[in-house]
C-alpha positions in Angstrom: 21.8 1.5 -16.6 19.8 -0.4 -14.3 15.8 -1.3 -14.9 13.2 0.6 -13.1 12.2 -3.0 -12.3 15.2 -4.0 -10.4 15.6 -0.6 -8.7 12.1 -1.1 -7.6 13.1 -4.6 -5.8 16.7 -2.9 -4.9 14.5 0.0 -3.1 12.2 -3.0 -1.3 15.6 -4.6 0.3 18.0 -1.5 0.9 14.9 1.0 2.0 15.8 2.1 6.0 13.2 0.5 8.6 10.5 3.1 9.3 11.1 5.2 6.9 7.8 4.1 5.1 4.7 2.0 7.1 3.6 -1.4 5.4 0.0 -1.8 5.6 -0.7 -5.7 6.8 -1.6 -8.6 4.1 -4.9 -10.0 4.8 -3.2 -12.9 3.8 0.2 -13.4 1.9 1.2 -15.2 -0.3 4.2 -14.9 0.0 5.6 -16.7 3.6 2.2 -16.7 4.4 3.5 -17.5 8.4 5.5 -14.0 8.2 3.2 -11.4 6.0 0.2 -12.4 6.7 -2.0 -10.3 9.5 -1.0 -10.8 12.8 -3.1 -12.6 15.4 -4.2 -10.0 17.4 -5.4 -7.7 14.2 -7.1 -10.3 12.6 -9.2 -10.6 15.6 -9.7 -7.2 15.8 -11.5 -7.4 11.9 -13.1 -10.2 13.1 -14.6 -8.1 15.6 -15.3 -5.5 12.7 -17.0 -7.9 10.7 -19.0 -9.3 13.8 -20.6 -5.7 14.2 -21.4 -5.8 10.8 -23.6 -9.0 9.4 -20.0 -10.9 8.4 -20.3 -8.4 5.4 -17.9 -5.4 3.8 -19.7 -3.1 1.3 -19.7 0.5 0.3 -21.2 1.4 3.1 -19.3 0.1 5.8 -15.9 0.3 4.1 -13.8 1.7 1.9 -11.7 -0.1 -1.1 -8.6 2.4 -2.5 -6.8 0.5 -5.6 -2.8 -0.1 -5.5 -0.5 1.5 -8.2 2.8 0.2 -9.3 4.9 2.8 -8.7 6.8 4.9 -6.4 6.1 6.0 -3.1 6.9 9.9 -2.8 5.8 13.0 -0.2 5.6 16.6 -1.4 4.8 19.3 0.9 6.6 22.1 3.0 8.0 21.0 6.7 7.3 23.2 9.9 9.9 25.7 8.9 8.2 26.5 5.7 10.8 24.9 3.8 9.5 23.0 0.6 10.8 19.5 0.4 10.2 16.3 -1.8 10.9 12.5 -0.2 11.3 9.3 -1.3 10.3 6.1 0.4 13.9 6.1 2.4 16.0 9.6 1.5 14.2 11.6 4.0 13.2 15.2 3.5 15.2 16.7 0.5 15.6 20.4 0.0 18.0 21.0 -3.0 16.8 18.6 -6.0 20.4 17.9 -6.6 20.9 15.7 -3.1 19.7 13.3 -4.9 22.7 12.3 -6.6 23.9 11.0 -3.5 20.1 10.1 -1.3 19.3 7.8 -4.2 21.9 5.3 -5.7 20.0 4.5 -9.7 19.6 6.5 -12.4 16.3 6.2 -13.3 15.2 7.0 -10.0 17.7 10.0 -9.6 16.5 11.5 -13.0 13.0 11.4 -12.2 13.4 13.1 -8.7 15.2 15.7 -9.6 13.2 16.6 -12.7 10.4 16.5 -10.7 11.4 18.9 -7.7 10.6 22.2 -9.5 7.6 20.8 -11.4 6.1 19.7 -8.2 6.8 22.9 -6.6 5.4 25.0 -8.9 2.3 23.1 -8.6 2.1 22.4 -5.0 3.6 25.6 -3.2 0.8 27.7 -4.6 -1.9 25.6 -2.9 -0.7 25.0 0.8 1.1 28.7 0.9 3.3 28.6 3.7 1.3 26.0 5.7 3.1 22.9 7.6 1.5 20.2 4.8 2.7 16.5 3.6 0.6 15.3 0.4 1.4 11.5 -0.2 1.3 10.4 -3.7 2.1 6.8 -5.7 4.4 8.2 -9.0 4.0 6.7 -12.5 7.3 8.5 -13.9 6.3 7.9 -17.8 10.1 8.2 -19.0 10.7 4.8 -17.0 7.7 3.0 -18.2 8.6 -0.2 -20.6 6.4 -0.2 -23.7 4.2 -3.9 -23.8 4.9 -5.1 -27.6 2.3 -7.5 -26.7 -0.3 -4.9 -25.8 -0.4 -2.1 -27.9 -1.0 0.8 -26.0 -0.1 -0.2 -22.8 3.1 0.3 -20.5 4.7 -1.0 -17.7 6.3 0.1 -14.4 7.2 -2.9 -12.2 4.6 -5.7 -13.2 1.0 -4.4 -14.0 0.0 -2.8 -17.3 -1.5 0.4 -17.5 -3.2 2.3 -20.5 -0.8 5.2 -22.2 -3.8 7.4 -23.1 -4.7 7.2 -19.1 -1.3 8.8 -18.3 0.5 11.4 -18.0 3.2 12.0 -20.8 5.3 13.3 -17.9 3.8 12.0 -14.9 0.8 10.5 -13.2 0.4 11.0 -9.5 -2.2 8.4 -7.3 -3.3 11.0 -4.6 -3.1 8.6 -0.8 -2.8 10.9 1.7 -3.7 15.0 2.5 -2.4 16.6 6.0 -2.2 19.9 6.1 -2.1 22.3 9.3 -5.2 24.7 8.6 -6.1 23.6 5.6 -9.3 22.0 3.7 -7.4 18.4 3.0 -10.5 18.2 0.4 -9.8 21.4 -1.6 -6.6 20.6 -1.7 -7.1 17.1 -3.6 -9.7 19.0 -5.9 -7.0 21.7 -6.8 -4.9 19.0 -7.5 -6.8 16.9 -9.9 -8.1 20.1 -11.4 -4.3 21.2 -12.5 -4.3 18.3 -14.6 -3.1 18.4 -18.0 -1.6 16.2 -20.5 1.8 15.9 -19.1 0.6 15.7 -15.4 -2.4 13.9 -14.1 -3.3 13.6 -10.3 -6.3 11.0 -9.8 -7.5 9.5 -7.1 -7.5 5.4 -6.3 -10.8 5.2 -4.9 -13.2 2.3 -6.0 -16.4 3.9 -5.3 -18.7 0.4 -6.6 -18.1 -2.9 -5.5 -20.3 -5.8 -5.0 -21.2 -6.8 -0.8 -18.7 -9.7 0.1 -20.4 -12.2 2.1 -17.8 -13.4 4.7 -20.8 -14.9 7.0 -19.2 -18.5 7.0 -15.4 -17.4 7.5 -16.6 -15.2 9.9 -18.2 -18.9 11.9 -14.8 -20.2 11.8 -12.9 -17.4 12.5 -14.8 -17.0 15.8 -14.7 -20.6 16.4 -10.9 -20.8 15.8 -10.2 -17.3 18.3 -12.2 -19.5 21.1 -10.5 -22.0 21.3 -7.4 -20.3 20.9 -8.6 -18.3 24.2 -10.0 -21.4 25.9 -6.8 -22.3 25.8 -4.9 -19.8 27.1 -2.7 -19.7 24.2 -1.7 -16.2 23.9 -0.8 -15.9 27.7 0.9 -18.7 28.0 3.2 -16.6 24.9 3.3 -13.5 27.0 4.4 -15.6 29.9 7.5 -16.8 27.8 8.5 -13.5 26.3 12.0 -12.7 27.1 13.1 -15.7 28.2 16.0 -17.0 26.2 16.5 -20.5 27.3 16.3 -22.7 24.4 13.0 -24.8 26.2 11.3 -21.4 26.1 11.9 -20.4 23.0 11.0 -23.8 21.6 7.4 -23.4 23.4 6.9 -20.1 22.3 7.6 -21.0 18.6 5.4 -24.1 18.8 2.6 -21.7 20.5 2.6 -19.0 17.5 2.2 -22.3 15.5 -0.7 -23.3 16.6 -2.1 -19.5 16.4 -0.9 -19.4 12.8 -2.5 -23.5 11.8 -5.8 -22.1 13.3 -6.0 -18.7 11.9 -4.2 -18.8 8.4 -6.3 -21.3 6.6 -9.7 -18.8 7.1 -7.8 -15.7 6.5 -6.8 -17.3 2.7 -10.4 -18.3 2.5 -11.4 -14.2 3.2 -8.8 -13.0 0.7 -9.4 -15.2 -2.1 -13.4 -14.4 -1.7 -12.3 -10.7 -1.2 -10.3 -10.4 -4.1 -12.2 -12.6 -6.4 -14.9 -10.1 -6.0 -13.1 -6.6 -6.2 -11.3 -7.9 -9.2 -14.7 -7.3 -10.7 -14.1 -3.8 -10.8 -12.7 -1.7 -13.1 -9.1 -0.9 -12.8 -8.6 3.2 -13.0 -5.6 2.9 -15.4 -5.6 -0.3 -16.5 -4.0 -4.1 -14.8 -5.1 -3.8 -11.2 -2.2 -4.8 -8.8 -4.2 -5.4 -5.1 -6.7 -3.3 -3.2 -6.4 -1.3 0.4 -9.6 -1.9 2.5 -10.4 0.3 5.4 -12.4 -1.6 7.5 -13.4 0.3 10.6 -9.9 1.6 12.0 -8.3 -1.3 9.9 -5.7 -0.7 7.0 -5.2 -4.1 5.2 -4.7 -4.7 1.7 -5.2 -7.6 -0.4 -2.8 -8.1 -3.7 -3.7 -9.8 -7.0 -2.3 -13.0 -7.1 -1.3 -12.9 -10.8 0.8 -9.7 -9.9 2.3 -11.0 -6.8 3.7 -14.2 -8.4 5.2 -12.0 -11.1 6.9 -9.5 -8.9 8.4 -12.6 -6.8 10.1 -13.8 -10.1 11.6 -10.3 -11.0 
């Protein structure tokens, strides 16, 4: 049977475009040039951090914690109809679709012996209402046991505490919308109906420390002026759709210089970012990376020590 770690990298290649919204890198690092924030966001946080004293705190932002686990929606679609859905099987009706929406065992197992469970739970609290609940699933019965670290488990790469989990399940709580209903009460039911064999928590890091991103914020301004001096990003527009090889050639060189300029001070603000969230205490043990909202920014910053093991799986 295969690993829940190589059906997690098998459901990172094979998922359907779309089906689930990546939130942007700060900074990758992994192909940096590809997943790291694109120009014309990062100049919109620098704009952010502009407005506010080259600073992100509590009270400016907000810092959710990553889980290593599986991306799922519960809820009932506009027809009433309850459904659960993976990152890339859609809506799923009858539990035992499945067999066929999901190719590995693991993964199939857990899905279906979750559809009932979670509609038991959920159906009661949104009634008959139009409602998607996003959740990150620890599915216990796929966790590897750490010899090394008594008491601890594994999903994918990070380590998490057995006596934080669920003996069934633990649910990370991301997103609430629901037509007509209290998105709040509906997380606080949720956590509430915990027990032993099914926890819901939320990823919020309510305390962190004020990062100070004063001097990346000098160079990231200094870095977008000249990039607009000289008319760098028009000069791209201009050459957008035109195929001939010259074109292409001066396009790719332009994006070049946008990514030389920019790159180096957005590793800068993620290693200073992370160095000081990683501070914090994780909420169920190894912390795996950080989502920041910043404004109307979604970004996320990973821990390196977890990104360099999930490359080698």
């Amino acid at each position: 049977m295969i690993s829940f770690k190589r059906y997690y990298n098998l459901y990172l290649e094979e998922k359907n475009e779309g089906d689930r919204v990546g939130i942007q890198h700060l900074y990758s690092l992994n192909k940096p040039e590809i997943n790291s924030m694109d120009y014309q966001t990062f100049t919109r946080f620098v704009g952010y951090l502009e407005a506010n004293g080259g600073k992100i705190n509590p009270s400016n932002s907000s810092v959710s914690e990553k889980v290593d686990g599986m991306a799922l929606k519960v809820g009932k679609d506009e027809t009433g109809h309850f459904f659960l859905q993976s990152s890339y099987s859609g809506k799923v009706y009858n539990p035992q679709e499945f067999n066929t929406k999901i190719k590995y065992e693991g993964a199939q197992r857990a899905f279906i012996d979750g559809f009932d469970k979670l509609k038991n739970i959920v159906e009661p609290l949104i009634s008959s209402s139009s409602c998607t609940i996003q959740l990150e699933w620890l599915y216990s019965p796929n966790a590897t046991r750490l010899e090394d670290r008594p008491g601890m488990v594994s999903f994918v790469t990070a380590a998490y505490e057995t006596s934080k989990l669920g003996t069934w399940s633990t649910f990370v709580i991301i997103n609430v919308e629901c037509h007509g209903l209290d998105k709040n009460k509906i997380i606080n039911s949720l956590i509430k109906s915990s027990t032993e064999e099914i926890r819901f928590l939320l990823p919020n890091v309510e305390l962190f420390r004020t990062i100070d991103l004063i001097s990346e914020l000098t160079r990231a301004k200094h870095a977008i002026g000249n990039i607009q001096k000289g008319g760098i990003v028009e000069q791209i527009n201009h050459l957008k759709g035109n195929r001939q090889r010259a074109a292409i050639q001066q396009r790719r060189d332009l994006e070049k210089q946008i990514r030389e300029a920019v790159l180096p001070i957005q590793k800068q603000m993620y290693e200073k970012i992370i160095s000081n969230l990683l501070k914090t205490e994780g909420i169920l043990g190894d912390i795996e990376g950080y989502v920041i909202k910043a404004g109307d920014l979604l970004f996320k910053v990973n821990n390196p020590n977890f990104m360099v093991a999930k490359f080698e799986l």
